[in-house]
N, C-alpha and C positions, 0 to 999 in steps of 0.2 A: 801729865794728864792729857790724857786724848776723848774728842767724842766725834760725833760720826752722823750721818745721817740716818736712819730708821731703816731707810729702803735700800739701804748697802749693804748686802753681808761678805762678809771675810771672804767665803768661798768663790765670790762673782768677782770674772777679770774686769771690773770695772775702770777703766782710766782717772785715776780721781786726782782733784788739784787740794793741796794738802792749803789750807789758810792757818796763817802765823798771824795770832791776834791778841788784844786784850778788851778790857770792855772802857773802848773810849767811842768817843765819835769818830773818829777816823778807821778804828775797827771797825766799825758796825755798819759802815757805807758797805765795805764789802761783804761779809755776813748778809746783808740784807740783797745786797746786787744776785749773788749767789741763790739765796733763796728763790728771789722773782724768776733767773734763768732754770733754777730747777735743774742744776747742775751737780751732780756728788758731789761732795767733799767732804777733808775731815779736818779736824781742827784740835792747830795744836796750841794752846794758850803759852803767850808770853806774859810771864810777869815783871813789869813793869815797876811796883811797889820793891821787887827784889832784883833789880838792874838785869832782868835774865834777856833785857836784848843787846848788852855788850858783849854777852857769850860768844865766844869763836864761832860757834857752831850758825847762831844767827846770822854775823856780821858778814858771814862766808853768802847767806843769801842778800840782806841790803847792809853796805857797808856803810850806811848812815845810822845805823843802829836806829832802827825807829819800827813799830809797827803801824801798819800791816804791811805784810809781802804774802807772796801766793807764790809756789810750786807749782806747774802743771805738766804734770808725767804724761800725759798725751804727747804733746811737742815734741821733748820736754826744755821748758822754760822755767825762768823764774822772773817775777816783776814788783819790782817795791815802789813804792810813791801809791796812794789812794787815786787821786786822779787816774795816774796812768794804767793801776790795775782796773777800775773802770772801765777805760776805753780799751785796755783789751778783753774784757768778758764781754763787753758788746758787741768788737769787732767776730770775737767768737762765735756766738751765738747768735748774731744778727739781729740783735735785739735793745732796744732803751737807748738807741744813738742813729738817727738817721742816715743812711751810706751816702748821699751828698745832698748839695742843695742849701739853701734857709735856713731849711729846718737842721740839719747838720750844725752849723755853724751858731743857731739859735742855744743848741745844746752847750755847745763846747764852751760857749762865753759865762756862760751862767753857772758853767762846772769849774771855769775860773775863775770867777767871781768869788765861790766859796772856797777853793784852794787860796786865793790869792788876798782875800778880808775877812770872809764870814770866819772860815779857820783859824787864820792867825791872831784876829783880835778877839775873837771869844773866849779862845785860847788864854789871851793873857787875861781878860777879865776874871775869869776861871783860876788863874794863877795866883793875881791880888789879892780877890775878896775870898780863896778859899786856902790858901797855900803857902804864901809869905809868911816868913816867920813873923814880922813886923808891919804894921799899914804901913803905905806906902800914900800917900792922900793925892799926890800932884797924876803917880800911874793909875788908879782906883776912877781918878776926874777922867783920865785920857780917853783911856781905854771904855770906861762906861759910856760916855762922848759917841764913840767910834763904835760900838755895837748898836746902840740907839739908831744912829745915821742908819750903819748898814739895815738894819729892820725895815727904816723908813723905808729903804731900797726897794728890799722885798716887797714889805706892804704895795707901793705902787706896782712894782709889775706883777704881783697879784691880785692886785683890780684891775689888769687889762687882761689878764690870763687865767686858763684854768688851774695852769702848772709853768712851774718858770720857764718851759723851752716854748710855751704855747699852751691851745686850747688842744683837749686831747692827745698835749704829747708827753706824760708820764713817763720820764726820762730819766738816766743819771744824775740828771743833775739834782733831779727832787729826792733824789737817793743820798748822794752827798750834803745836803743842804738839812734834811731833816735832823739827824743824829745831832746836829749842833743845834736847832732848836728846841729837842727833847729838853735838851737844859738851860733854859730858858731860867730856872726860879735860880740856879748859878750864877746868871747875869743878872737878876732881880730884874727881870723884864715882866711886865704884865701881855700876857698875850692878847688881855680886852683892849689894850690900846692900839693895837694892829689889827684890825678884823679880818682886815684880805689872808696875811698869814694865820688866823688862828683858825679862821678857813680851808685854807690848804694842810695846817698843821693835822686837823683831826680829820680832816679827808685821807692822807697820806696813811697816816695812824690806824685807818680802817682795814686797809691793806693785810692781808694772812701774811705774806711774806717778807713784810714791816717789819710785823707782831715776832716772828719767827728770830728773822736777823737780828732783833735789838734784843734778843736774850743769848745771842752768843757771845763772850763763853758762856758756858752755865755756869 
């Protein structure tokens, strides 16, 4: 299955960056990045539920077997890790990553922040309470423990900011960091008890090209 964007027809040489995805949060960073840059592409869904990113044919573009990765036939390149395709659609398009400075560096820490916690321990909370064959009560204590903390994180630097890189810097990283909050009732997190994030959460959320990203695939 393939789909495509609206404004691309077959006929137009368009340079398009083909996205290898599924509907997780780590998809949907780039789905959404893509969106905001207003950039073609087409989308080829991984299924995930049926192991189709050990297939040869994947593995041949991230040999970590994992989605998302990106093609881009302009270059032509290929780049797997979220994070890192990230930082190159911004490096691309000069956009949602500051070219040096503060604020540069404001971005990058908080794009690790969510590669480095937000991602992997949601992740596992996600795992426990939806996925384990069997409760697991000592992982289900840790890992809830440890996304709790990380919100707390959040919450404060959004009471000092508008957005995690800063005030009016609508960045990557609020790109990466949403899709793991969309599931929030996963982590049985109340978003009334963080207001700063629940703030940001439905501000982000307003975004058309949020809205757009968080339904790829269809």
């Amino acid at each position: 299955m393939e789909t495509a964007l609206a404004a691309v027809h077959p006929t137009e040489q368009v340079p398009l960056i083909t996205l290898y995805t599924w509907a997780t949060p780590n998809g949907r960073k780039i789905s959404i990045m893509l969106e905001e840059c207003g950039l073609p592409y087409v989308v080829k869904p991984i299924d995930i539920t049926r192991d189709e990113q050990f297939s040869a044919p994947f593995v041949a573009i991230n040999p970590n077997a994992k989605i998302p990765a990106i093609v881009d036939d302009e270059v032509p390149i290929s780049v797997f890790e979220s994070g890192a395709i990230l930082v190159y659609l911004a490096e691309k398009t000069g956009r949602f990553l500051p070219a040096a400075g503060t604020a540069r560096y404001a971005t990058l820490q908080w794009l690790m922040f969510q590669m480095g916690g937000v991602g992997p321990m949601f992740g596992q909370v996600h795992h426990f309470r939806r996925f384990a064959q069997a409760p697991v009560p000592y992982a289900i204590e840790r890992f809830d423990k440890e996304a709790r903390r990380l919100y707390g994180v959040l919450d404060r630097r959004l009471g000092e900011a508008e957005f995690l890189a800063g005030d009016g810097n609508y960045s990557i990283a609020d790109m990466a960091t949403y899709p793991w909050v969309a599931r929030h009732k996963w982590q049985e997190i109340d978003l009334n008890e963080f207001t700063n994030v629940s703030r940001w959460f439905a501000a982000v959320g307003t975004r058309p090209a949020v809205q757009r990203g968080m339904a790829v695939p269809a």
